[in-house]
N, C-alpha and C positions, 0 to 999 in steps of 0.2 A: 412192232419192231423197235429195238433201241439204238438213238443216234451212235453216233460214233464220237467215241471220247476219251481220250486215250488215259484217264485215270481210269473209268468203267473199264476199259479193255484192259487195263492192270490186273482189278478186280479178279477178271473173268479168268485170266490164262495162268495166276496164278492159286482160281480152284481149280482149274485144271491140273495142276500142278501136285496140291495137295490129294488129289482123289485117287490120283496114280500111284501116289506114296512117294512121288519124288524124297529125298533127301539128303544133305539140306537145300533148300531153296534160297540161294543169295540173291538179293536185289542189290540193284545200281546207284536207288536212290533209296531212303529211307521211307518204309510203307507207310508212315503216319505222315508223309504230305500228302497225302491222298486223301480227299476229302469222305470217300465211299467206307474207307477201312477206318477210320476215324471215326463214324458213326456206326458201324457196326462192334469198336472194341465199345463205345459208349453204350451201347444197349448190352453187349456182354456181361458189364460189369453189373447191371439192373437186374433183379428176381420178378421184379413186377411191370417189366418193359415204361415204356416213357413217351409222353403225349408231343402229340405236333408241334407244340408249343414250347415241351424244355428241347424237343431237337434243334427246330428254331433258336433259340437262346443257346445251347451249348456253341454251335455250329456260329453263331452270331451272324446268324441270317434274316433277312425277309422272308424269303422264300427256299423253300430247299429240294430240287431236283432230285437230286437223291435218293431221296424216299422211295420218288414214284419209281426210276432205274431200280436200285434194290427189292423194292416189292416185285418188281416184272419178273426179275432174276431167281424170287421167290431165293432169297435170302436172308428178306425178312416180312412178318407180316402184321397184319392189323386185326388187334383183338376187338369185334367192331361193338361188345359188351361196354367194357372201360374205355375204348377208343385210344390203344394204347397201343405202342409198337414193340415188338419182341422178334428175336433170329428167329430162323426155322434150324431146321437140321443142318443144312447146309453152311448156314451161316455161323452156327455152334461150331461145325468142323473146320469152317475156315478161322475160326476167333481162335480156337482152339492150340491150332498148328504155330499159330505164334506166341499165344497165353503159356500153354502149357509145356508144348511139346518142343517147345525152341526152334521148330522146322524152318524156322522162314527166318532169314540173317539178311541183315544191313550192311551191304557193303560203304555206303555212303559215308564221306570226310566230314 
């Protein structure tokens, strides 16, 4: 079960959001304080997903919770070959909605 954490619950309700086809989906605050959608446009942008260790370093973390949330959510996962992190589906649709498709708007000043 995953704690309760009101950037994960960001996350979560607004893929719910996307999967529905809302649009567009404005937020209140800007999605890149979020530290879950930060790592996931990070691995977006990778062809060849990215090690515990540059996540660590992007993120300028010790440790990074995240990971494990995101992997639960199966958002994103672990290529356990290269040992290397990559979106799933899910996480492609969610990166996507605001890469590509502009779906998701910044209300934030």
């Amino acid at each position: 079960m995953l704690e309760s954490d009101p950037y994960f619950q960001e996350i979560e309700a607004l893929l719910k959001k996307v999967e529905r086809g809302e649009k567009p989906i404005v937020l209140e605050r800007s999605i890149l304080e979020n530290p879950y959608f930060n790592l996931l446009l990070y691995l977006a942008y990778s062809y060849v997903g990215k090690t515990y260790e540059q996540i660590k370093e992007f993120l300028k973390k010790e440790e990074v919770p995240e990971v494990e949330k995101l992997l639960e959510a199966n958002l994103i996962d672990l290529d356990e070959r290269s040992k290397r992190y990559k979106l799933t589906k899910k996480g492609v649709i969610l990166c996507n909605a605001y890469i590509i498709h502009g779906i998701i708007k910044n209300e934030a000043k």
